[in-house]
MDAnalysis code that builds the backbone (N, CA, C; Angstrom):
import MDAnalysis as mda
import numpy as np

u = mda.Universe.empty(603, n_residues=201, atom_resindex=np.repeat(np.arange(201), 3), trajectory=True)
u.add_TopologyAttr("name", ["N", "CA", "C"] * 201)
u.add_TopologyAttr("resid", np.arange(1, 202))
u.add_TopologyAttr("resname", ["UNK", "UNK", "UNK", "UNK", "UNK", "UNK", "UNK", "UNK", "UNK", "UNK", "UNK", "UNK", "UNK", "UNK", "UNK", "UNK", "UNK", "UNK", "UNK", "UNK", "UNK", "UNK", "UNK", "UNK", "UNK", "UNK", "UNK", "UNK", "UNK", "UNK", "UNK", "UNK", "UNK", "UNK", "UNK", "UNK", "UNK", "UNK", "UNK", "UNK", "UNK", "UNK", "UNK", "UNK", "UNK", "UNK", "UNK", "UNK", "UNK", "UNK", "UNK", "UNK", "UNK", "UNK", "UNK", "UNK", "UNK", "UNK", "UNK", "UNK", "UNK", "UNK", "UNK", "UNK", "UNK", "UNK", "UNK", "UNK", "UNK", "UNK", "UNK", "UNK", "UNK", "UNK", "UNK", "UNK", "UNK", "UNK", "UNK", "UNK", "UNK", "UNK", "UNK", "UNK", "UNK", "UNK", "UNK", "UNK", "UNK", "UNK", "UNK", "UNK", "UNK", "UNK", "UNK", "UNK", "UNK", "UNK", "UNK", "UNK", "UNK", "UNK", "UNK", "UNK", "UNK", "UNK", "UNK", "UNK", "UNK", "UNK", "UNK", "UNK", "UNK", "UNK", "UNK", "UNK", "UNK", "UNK", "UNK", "UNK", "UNK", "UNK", "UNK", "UNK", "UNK", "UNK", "UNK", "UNK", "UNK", "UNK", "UNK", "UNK", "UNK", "UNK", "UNK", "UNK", "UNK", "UNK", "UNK", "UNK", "UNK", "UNK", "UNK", "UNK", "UNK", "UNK", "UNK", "UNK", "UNK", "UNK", "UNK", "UNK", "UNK", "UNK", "UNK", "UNK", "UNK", "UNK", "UNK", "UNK", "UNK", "UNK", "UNK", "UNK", "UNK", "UNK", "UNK", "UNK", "UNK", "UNK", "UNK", "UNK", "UNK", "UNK", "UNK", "UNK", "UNK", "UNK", "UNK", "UNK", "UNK", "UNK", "UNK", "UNK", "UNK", "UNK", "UNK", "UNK", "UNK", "UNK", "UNK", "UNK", "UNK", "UNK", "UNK", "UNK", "UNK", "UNK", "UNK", "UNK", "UNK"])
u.atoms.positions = np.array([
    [-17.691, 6.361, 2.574],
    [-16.752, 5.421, 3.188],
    [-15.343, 5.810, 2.785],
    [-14.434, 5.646, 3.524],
    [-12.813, 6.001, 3.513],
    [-12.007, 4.760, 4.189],
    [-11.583, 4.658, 2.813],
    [-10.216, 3.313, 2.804],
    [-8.651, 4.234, 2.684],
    [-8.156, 3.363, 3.900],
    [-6.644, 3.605, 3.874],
    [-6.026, 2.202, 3.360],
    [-5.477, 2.279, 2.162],
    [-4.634, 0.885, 1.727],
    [-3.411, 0.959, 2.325],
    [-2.801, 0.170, 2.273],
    [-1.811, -0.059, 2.915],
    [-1.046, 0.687, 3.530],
    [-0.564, 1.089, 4.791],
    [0.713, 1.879, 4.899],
    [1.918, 1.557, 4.925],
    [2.903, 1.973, 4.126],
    [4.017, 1.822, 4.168],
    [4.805, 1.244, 5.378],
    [5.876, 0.807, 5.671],
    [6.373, 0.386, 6.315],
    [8.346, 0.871, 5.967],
    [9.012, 2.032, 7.070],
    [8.138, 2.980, 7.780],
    [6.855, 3.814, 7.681],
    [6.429, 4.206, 8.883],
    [4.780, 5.092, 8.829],
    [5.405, 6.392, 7.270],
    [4.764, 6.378, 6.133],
    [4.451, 7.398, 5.328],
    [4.429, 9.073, 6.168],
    [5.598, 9.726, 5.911],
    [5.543, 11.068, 6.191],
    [4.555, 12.013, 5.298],
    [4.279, 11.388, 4.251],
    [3.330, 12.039, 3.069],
    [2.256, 10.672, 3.125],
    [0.863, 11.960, 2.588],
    [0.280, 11.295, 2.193],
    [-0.532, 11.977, 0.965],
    [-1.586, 11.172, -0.240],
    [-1.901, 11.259, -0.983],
    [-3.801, 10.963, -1.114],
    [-4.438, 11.350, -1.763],
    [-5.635, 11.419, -1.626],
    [-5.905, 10.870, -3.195],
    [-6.097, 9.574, -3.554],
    [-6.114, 8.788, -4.923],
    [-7.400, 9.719, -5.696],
    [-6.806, 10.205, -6.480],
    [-7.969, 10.882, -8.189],
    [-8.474, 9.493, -8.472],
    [-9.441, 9.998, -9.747],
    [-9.469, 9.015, -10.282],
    [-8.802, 8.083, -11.010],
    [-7.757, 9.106, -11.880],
    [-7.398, 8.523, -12.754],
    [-5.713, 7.440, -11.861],
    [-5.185, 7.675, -10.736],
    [-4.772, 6.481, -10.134],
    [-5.791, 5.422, -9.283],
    [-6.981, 5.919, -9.134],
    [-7.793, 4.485, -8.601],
    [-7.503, 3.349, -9.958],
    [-7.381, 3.879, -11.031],
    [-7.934, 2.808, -12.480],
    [-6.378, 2.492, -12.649],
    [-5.313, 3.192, -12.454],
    [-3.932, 2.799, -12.137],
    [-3.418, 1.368, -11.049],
    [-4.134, 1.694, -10.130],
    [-4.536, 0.554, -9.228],
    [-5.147, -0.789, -8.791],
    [-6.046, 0.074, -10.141],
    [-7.680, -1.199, -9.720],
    [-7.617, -2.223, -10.764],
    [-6.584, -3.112, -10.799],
    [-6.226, -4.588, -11.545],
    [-5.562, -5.868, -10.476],
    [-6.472, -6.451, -10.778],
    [-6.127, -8.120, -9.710],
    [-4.691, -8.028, -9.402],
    [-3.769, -8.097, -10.688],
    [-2.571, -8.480, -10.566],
    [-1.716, -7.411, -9.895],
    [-2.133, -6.008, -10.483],
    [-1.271, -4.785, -10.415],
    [-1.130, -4.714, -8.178],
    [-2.399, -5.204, -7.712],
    [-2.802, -4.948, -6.449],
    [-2.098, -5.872, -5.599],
    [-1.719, -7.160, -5.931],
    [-1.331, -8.078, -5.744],
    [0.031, -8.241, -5.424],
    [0.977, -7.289, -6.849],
    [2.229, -7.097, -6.586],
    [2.519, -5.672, -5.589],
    [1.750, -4.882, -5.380],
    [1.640, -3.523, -4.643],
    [1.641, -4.079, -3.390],
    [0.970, -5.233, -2.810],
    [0.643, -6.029, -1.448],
    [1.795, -6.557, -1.092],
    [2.506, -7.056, -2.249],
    [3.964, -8.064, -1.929],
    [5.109, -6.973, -1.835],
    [4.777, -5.667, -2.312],
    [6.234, -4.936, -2.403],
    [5.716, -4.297, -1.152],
    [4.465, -3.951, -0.446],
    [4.056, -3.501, 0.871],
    [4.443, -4.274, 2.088],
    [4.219, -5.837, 2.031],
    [4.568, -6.367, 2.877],
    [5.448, -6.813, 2.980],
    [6.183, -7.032, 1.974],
    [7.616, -7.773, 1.892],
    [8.748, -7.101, 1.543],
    [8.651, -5.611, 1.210],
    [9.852, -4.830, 0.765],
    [10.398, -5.103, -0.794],
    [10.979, -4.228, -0.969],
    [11.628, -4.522, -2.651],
    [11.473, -5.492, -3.009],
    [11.924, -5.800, -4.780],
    [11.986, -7.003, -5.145],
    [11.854, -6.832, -6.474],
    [12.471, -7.759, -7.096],
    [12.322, -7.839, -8.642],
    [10.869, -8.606, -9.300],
    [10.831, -8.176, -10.636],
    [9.707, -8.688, -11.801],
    [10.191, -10.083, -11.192],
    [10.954, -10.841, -11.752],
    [11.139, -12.432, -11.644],
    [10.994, -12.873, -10.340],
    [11.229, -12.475, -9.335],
    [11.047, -12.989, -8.250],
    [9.594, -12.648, -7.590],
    [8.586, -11.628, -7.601],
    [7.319, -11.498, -7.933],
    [6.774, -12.345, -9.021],
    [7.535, -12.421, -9.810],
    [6.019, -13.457, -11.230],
    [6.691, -14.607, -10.518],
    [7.581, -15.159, -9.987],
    [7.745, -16.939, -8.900],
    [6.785, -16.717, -7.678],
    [6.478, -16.122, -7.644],
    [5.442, -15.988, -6.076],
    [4.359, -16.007, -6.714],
    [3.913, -14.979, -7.406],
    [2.421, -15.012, -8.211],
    [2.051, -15.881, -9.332],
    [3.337, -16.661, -9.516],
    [2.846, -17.693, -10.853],
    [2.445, -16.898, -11.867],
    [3.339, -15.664, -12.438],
    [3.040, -14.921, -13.747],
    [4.278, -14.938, -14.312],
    [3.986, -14.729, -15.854],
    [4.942, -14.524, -16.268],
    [6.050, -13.345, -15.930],
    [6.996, -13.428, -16.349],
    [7.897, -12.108, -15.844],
    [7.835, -10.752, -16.659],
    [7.333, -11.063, -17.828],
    [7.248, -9.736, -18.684],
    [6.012, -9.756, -18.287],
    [4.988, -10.301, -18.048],
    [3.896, -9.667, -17.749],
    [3.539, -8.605, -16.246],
    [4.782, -9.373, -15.245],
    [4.730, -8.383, -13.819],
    [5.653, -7.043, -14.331],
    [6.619, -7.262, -15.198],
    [6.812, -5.792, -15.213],
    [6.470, -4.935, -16.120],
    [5.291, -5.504, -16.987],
    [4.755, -4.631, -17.593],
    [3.910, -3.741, -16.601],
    [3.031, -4.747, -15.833],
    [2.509, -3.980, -14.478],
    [3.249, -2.835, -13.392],
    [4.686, -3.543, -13.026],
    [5.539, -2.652, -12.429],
    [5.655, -1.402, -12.790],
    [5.884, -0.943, -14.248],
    [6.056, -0.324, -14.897],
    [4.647, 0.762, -14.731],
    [3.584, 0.188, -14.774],
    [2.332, 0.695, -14.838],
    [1.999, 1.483, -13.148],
    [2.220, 0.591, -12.315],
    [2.297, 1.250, -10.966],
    [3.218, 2.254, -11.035],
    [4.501, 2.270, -11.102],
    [5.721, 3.344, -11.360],
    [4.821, 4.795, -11.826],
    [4.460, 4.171, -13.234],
    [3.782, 5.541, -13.702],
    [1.927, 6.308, -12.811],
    [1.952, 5.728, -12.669],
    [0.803, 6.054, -11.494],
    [1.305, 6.448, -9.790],
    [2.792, 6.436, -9.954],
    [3.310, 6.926, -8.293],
    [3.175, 6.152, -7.406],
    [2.920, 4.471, -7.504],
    [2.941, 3.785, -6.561],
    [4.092, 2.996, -5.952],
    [4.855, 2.988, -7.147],
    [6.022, 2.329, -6.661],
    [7.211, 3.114, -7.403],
    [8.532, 3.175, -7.465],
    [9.427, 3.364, -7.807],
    [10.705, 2.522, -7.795],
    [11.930, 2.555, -8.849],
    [12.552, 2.026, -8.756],
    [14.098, 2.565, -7.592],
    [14.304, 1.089, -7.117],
    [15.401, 1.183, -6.309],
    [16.825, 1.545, -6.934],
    [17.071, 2.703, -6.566],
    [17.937, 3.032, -7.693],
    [19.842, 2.529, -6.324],
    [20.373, 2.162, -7.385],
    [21.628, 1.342, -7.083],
    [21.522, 0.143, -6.593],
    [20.824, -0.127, -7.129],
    [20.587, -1.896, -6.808],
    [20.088, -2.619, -7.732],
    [20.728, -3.609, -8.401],
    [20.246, -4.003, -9.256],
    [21.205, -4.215, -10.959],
    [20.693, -4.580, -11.795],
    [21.642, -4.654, -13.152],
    [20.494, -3.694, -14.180],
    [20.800, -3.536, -15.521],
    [20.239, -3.263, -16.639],
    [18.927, -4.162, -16.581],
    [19.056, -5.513, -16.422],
    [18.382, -6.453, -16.707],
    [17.735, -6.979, -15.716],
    [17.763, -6.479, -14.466],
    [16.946, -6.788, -13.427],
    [16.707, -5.559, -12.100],
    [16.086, -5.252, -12.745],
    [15.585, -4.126, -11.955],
    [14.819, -3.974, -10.533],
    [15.278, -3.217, -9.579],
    [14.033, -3.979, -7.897],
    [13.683, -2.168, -7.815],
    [12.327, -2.994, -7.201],
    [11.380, -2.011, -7.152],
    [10.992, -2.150, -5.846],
    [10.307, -0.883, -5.347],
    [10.037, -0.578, -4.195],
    [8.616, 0.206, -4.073],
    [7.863, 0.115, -2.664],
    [6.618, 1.270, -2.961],
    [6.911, 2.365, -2.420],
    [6.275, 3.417, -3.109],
    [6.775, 4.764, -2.679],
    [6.086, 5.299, -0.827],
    [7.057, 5.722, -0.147],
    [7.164, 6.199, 0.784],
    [5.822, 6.924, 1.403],
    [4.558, 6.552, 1.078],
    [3.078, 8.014, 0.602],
    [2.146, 6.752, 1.096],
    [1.318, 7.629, 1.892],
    [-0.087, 6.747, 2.806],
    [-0.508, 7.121, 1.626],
    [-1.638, 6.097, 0.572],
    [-2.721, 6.693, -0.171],
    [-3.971, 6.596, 0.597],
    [-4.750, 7.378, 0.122],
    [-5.975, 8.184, 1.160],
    [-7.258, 7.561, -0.175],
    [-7.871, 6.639, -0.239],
    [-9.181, 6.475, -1.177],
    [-10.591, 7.358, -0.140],
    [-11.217, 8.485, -0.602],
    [-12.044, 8.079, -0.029],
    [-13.563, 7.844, -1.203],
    [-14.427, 6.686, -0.841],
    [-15.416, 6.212, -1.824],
    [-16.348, 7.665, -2.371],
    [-16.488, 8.791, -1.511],
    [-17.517, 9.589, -1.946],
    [-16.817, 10.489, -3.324],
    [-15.453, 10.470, -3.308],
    [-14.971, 11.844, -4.700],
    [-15.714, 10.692, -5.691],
    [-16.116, 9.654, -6.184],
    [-16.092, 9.359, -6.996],
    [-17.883, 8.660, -7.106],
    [-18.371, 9.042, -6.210],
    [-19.912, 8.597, -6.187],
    [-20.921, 8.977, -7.442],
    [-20.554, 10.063, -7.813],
    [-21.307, 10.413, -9.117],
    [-20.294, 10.565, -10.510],
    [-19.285, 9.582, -9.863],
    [-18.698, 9.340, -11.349],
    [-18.406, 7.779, -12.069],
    [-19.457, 7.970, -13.204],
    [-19.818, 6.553, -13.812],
    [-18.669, 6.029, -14.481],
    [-17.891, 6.926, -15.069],
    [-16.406, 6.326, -15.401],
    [-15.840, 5.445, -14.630],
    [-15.725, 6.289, -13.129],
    [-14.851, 5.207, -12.189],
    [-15.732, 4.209, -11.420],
    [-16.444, 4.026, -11.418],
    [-17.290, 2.918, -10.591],
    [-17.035, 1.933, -10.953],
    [-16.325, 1.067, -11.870],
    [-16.065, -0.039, -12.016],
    [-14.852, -0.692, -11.478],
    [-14.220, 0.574, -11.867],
    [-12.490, 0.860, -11.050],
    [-12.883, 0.682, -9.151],
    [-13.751, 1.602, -8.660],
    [-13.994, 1.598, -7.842],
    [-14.671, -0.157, -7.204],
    [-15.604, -0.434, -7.667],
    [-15.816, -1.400, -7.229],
    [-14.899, -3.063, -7.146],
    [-13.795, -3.272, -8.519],
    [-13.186, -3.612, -8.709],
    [-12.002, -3.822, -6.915],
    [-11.589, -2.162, -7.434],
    [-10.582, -2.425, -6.332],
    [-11.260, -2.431, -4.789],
    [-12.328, -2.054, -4.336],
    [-12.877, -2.702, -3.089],
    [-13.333, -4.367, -2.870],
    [-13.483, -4.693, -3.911],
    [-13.604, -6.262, -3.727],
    [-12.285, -7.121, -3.801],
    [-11.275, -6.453, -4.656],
    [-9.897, -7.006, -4.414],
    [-9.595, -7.076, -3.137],
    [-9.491, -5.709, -2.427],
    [-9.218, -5.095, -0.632],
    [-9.805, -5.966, -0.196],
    [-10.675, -6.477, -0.303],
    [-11.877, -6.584, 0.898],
    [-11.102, -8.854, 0.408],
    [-10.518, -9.159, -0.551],
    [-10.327, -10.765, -0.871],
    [-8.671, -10.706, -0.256],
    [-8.131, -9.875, -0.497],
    [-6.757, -9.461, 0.559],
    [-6.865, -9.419, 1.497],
    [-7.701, -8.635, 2.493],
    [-7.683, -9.196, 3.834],
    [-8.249, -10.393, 4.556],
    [-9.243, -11.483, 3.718],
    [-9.260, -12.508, 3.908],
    [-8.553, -13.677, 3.714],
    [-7.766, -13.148, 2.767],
    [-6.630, -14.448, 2.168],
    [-5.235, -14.015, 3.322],
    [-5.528, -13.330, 4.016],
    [-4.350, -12.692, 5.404],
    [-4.377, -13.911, 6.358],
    [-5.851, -13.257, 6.814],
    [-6.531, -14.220, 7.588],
    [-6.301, -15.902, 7.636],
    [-6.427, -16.378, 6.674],
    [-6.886, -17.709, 6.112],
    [-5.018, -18.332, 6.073],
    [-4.334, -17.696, 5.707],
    [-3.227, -17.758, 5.265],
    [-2.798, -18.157, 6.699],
    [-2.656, -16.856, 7.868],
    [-2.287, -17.060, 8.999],
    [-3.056, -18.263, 9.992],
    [-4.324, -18.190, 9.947],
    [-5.248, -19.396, 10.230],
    [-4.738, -20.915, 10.410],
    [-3.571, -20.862, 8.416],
    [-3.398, -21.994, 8.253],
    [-1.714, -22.400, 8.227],
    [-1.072, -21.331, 8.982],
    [0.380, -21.681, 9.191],
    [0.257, -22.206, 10.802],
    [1.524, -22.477, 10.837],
    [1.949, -23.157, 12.271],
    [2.642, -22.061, 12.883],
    [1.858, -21.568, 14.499],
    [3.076, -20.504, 14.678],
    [3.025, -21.024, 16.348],
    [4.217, -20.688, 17.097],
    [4.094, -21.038, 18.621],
    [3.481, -20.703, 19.056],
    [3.233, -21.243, 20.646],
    [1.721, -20.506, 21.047],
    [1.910, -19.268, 21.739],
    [3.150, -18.797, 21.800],
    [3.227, -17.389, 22.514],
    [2.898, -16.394, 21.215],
    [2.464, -16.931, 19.657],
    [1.828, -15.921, 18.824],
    [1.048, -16.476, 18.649],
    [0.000, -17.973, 18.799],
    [-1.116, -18.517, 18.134],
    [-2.040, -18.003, 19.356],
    [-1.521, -17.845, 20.386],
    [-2.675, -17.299, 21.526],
    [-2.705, -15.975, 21.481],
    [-2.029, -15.019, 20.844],
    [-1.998, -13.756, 21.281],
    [-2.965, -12.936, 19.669],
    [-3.020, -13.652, 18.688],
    [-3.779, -13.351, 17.325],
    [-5.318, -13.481, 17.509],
    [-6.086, -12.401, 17.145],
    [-7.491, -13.056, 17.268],
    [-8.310, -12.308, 15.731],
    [-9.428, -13.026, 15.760],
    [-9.839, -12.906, 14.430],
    [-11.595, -13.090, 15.021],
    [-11.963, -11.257, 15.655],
    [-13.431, -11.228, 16.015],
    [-14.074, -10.259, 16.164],
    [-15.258, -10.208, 15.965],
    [-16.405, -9.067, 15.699],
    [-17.009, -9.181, 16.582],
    [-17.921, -7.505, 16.790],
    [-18.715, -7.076, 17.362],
    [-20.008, -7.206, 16.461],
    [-21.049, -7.516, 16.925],
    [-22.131, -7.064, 15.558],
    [-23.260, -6.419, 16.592],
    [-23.152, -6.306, 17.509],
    [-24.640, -5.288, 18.366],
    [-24.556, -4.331, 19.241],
    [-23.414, -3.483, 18.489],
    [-23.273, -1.994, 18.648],
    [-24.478, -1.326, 17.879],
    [-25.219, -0.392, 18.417],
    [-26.017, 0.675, 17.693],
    [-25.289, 2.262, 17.239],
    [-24.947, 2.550, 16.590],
    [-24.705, 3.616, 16.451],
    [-24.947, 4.621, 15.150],
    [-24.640, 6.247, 15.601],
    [-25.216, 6.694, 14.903],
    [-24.004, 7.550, 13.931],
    [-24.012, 7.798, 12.337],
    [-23.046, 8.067, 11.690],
    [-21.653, 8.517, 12.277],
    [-21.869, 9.894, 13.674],
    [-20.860, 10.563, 13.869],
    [-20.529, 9.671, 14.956],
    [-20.545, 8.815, 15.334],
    [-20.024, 7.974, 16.822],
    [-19.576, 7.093, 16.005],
    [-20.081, 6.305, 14.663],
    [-19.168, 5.486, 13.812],
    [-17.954, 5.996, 13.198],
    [-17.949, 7.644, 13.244],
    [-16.753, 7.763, 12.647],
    [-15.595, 8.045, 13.964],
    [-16.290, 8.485, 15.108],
    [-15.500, 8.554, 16.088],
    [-14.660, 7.358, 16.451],
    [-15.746, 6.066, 16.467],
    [-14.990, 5.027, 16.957],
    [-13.341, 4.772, 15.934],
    [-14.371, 5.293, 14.604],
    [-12.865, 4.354, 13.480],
    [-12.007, 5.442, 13.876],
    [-11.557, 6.974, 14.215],
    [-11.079, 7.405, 14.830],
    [-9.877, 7.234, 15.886],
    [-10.441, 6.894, 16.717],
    [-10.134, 5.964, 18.233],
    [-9.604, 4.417, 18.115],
    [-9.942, 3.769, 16.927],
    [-8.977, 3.052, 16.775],
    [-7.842, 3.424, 15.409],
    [-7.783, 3.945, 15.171],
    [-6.365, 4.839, 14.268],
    [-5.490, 5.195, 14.800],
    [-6.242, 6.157, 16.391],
    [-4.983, 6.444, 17.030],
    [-4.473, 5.647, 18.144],
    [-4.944, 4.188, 18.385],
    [-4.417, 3.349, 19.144],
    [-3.147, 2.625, 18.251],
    [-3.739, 2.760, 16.791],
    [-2.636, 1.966, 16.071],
    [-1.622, 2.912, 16.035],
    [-2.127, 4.190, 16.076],
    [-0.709, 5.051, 15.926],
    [0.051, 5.182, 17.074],
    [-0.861, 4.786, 18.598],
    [-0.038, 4.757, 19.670],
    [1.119, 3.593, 20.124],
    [1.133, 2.829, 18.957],
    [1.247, 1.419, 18.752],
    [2.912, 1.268, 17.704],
    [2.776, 2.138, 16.497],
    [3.456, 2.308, 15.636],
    [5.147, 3.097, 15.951],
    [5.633, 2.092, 15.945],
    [7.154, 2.442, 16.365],
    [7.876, 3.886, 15.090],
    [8.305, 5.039, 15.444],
    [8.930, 5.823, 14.709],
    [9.858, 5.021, 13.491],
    [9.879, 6.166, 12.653],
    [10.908, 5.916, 11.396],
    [12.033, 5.479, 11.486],
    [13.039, 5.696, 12.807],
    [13.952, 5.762, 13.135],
    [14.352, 5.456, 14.481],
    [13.287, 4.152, 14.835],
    [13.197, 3.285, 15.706],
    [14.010, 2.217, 15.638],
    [14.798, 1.736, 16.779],
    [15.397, 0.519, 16.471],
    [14.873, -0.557, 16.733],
    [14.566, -1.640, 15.685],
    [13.455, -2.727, 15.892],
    [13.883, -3.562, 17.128],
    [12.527, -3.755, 17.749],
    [13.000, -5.228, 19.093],
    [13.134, -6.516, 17.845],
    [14.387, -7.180, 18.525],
    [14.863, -8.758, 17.969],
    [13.727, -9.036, 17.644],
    [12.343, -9.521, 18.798],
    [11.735, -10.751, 19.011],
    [10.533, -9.982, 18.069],
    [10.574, -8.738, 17.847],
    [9.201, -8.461, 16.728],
    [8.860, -9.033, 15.708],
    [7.800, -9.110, 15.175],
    [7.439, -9.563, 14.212],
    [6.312, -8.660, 13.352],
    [6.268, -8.468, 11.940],
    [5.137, -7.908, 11.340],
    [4.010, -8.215, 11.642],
    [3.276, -6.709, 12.119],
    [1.662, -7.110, 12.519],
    [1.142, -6.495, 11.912],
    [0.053, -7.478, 11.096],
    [-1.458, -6.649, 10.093],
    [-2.474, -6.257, 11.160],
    [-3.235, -5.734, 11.165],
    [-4.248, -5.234, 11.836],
    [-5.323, -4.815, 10.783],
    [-5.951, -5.618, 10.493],
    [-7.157, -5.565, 9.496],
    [-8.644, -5.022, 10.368],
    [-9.071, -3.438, 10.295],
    [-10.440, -3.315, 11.223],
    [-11.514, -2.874, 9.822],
    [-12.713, -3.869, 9.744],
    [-13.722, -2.975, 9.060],
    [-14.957, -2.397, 9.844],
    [-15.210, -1.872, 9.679],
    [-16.489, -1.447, 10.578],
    [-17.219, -0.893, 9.829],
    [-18.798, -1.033, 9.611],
    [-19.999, -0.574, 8.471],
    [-21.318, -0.666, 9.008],
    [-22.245, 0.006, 8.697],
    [-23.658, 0.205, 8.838],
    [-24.214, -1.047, 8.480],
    [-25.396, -1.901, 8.972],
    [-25.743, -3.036, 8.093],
    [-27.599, -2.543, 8.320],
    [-28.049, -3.353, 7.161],
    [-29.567, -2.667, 7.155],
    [-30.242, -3.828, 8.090],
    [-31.696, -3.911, 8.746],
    [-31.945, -4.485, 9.484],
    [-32.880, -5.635, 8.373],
    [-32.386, -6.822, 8.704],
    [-33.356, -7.506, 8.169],
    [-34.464, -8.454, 8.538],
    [-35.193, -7.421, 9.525],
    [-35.900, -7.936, 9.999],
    [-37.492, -7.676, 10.111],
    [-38.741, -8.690, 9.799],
    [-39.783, -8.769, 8.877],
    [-40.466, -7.498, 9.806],
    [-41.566, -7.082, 9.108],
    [-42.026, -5.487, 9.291],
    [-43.422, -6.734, 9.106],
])
């Protein structure tokens, strides 16, 4: 299985293929949490992240600090004081894919860790948007639905996730695009997976 976390916003001209030793850089509740808020929301300081997350402030930038050194984020340099520092995520699609690390017992905890975080992030998206008020020229146009009785076979599952990558990329306005007024940030959360049949023999 192959997870793309977040992409940057502009589209990442680089991209990166996570080792192990940044999956375990990564793979902490909190550390993932502030990586999500500097993804979706752009820069921002320790104090104004630990007021959103309800943490302390030396404790988010001890984390900050920890992402920094693992290449996930960096600091915004000319902005800012001695004493308050804004941070940003670095410019780089990271590339997880689950198999480099299948026969390694070190990272499997890391690994599993940060797929169950991913996988409580895109439901708390969901749930979040579910439960705001938005007009109906965006409450009708959002949908939140599955297919479940497709048959397919490994290489047509990877085709499909394929085919929808490059709709999102047909979708994805350049670096150096000038935004429409009336846009708004769109998540596009797709999982798609094998399920076993459970049905009596």
């Amino acid at each position: 299985m192959t997870e793309h976390p977040e992409q940057p916003t502009p589209p990442a001209r680089q991209s990166r293929r996570l080792d192990a030793r940044s999956l375990r850089g990564l793979a902490h509740p909190l550390r993932m949490q502030i990586f999500e808020l500097l993804n979706l929301d752009g820069p921002s300081t320790a104090t104004r992240l630990a007021e959103r997350l309800g943490e302390n402030t030396g404790t988010v930038s001890w984390h900050l600090r920890h992402l920094a050194e693992h290449g996930f984020i960096e600091e915004e340099t000319g902005r800012g004081t001695k004493r308050e520092r804004w941070w940003r995520r670095v410019p780089v699609a990271n590339r997880l894919d689950t198999s480099d690390f299948r026969d390694d017992a070190d990272t499997r905890g890391a690994l599993s860790l940060y797929l169950h975080e991913l996988v409580q992030q895109y439901f708390n998206r969901v749930t979040s948007y579910l439960g705001e008020e938005w007009e109906n020229e965006w409450r009708d146009v959002g949908t939140v639905s599955d297919w479940s009785h497709l048959r397919l076979t490994a290489a047509q599952l990877q085709s499909l996730n394929e085919e929808f990558a490059a709709v999102i990329a047909r979708h994805t306005p350049a670096p150096d695009a000038e935004p429409d007024p009336d846009a708004l940030p769109i998540v596009v959360q797709i999982q798609s997976f094998p399920r076993r049949s459970r049905n009596a023999r």
